[in-house]
C-alpha positions, 0 to 999 in steps of 0.5 A: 475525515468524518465530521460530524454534522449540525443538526437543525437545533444548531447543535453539532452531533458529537458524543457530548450532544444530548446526553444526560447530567449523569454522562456529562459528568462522566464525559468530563471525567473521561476527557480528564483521564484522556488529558492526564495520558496524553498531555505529557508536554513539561507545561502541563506538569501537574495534570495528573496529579490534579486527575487523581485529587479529582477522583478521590476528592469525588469519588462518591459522587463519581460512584453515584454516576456510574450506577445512574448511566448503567440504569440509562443504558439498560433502560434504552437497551434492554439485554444488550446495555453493557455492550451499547455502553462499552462502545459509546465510551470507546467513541467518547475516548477516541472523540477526545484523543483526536490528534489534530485538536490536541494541543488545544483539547490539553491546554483546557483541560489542565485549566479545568483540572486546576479549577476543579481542585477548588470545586466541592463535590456537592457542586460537580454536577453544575462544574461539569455541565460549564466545564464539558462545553468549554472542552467541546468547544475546542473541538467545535473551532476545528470542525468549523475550521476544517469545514472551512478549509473544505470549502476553500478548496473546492472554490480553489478547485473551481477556479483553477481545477484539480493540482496536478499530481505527479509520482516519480517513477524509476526505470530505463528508457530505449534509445531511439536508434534501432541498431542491435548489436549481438554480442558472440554466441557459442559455436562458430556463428560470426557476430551479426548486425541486425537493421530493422529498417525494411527499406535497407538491403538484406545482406547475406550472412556466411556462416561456418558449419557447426559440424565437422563432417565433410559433406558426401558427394559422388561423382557422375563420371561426366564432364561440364562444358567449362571440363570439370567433373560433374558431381551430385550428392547422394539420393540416401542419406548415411546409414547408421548402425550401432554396434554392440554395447558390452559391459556399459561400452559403446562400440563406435558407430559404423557408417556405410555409404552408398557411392552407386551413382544414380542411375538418372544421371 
């Protein structure tokens, strides 16, 4: 939050500070009109009615102000006055709407709407020049306040450092045992269990062919020491040739295997 800083006057620079007679005026009127929107607890029953009376009971003098600020405005300005006017007021309506000092700001104003049903309207000008500090002043007590509050964090700080903050986060964690255990795949491979442990042996894994396909092998026509015939695979791989497709039907594949038995054995 922005506060607004104390010049060297000792006068805080809000919107209410150094403005004419004529924008003290509106200026209360504004806070009026905030209070009666804004104030709508049962204990401030009756803040609207006392706006209304208060602009019907000024209305002429209200009028009066409101050409007089145009003339300010235009005079500061030039061209640009209306658009200048329109934002210093929409800063005057948030400056009152201020949440945190709203239960004061709409307690002061109720007091003054009811004070100012007794005020005739040769007197609202002196009315709202003691009426407009008395709402400033409650926004003065909480900057002072915040201020404070500032400072005692800082010495805090100092003092014992920053809190800690913490976020709780939701997720999964691994466990710390390196065992993975694969669940059966399709096909004919066996589960396996993996160790990433580099030290532990390596096991060997037998696994069924996942072709039906007996492998070829040709006989040698010689004999081993221990007497069993000694065989060899082939030097070629099977020779496939497609057959004739007729009207979208695939014939089935020949196979031709060459069984020469080869001639450096």
């Amino acid at each position: 939050m922005t506060i607004p800083m104390v010049a060297t006057t000792g006068v805080r620079q809000t919107v209410n500070a150094n403005i004419s007679s004529a924008q003290t005026i509106w200026n209360l009127r504004s806070a009026l009109n905030v209070a009666a929107l804004n104030c709508q607890d049962p204990e401030y029953t009756g803040l609207v009615d006392n706006y209304a009376a208060f602009l019907k009971r000024n209305e002429k003098q209200l009028s009066t102000t409101n050409r007089a600020l145009t003339s300010e405005f235009r005079e500061r300005y030039g061209v640009t006055y209306r658009d200048q006017q329109d934002i210093y007021m929409t800063q005057v309506y948030n400056y009152f709407a201020l949440p945190p000092a709203k239960n004061e700001f709409c307690d002061v104003s109720f007091a003054i709407s009811n004070e100012a049903l007794q005020v005739v309207p040769a007197d609202l000008e002196t009315f709202a020049a003691t009426a407009l500090p008395r709402i400033e002043g409650v926004f003065e007590d909480f900057f002072r306040s915040y201020e404070q509050y500032r400072v005692n964090l800082q010495a805090w700080i100092s003092q014992y450092g920053p809190p800690a903050v913490t976020t709780p986060v939701q997720g999964y964690t691994n466990g710390t045992d390196t065992t993975v255990g694969l669940g059966t795949t399709v096909g004919s491979s066996a589960p396996i269990t993996v160790n990433s442990a580099p030290s532990d042996a390596q096991t060997a894994i037998d696994m069924e062919p996942t072709t039906s396909q007996t492998p070829v092998v040709i006989a040698t026509g010689d004999t081993a020491p221990d007497g069993e015939p000694v065989v060899t695979l082939p030097t070629e791989g099977p020779i496939f040739q497609s057959g004739e497709v007729v009207q979208g039907e695939q014939s089935e594949p020949t196979i031709t295997i060459d069984d020469t038995p080869d001639p450096q054995n």
